[in-house]
C-alpha positions as CSV (number, residue, x, y, z in Angstrom):
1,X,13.3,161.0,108.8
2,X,15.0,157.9,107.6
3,X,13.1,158.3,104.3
4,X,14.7,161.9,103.9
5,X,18.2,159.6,105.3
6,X,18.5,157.3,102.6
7,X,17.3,159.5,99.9
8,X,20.6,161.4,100.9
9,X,22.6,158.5,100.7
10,X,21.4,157.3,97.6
11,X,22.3,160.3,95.9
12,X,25.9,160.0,97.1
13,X,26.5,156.8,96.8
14,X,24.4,155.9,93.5
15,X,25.4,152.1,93.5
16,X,26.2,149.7,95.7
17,X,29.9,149.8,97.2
18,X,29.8,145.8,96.7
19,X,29.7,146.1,93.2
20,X,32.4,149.2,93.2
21,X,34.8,146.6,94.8
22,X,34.1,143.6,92.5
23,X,34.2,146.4,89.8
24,X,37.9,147.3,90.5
25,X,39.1,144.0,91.3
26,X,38.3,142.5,88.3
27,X,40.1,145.3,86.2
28,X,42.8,144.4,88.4
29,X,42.7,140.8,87.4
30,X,42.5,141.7,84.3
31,X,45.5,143.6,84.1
32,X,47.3,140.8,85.4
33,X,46.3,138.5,83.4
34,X,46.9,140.4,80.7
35,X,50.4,141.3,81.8
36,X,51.1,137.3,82.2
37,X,49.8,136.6,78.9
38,X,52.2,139.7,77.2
39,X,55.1,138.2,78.8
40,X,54.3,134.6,77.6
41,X,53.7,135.5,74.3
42,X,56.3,138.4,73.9
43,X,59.4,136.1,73.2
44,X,57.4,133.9,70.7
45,X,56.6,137.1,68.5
46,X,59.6,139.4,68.6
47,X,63.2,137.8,68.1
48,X,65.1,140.9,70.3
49,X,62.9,139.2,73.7
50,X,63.8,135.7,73.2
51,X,67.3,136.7,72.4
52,X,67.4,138.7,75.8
53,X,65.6,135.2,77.6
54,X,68.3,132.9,76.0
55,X,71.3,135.1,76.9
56,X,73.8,132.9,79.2
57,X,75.0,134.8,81.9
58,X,78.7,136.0,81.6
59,X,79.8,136.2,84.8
60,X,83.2,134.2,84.7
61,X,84.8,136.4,81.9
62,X,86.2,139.3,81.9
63,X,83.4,142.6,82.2
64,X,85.7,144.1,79.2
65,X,85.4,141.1,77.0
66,X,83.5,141.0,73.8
67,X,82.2,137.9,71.3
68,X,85.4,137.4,68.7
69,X,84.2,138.1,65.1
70,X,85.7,135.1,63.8
């Protein structure tokens, strides 16, 4: 009967749930990683995001008040 068992179980689980786990957490990683390495690299490539990073925060003046044009 335990032959008929894991013949069952096999079929519903056709790999081991070890590998499932470690499967998924290294996509996981991955996309972390890959995240990190997109906001690393982002300001170095596009002039808009290292603008936005070297912004100084403006919150003495006025909300209404804008850069002269001098």
């Amino acid at each position: 009967m335990s032959l008929a068992a894991s013949g069952i179980v096999t079929s519903i689980v056709p790999f081991d749930p070890t590998y499932g786990v470690t499967i998924v957490a290294s996509i996981m990683l991955a996309v972390i990683v890959l995240a990190m390495v997109f906001f690393a690299v982002a300001p170095l490539v596009s002039d808009s995001w290292a603008d936005q990073l070297s912004a100084t925060s403006t919150s003495s003046a006025a909300p209404s008040a804008e850069p002269s044009d001098d």
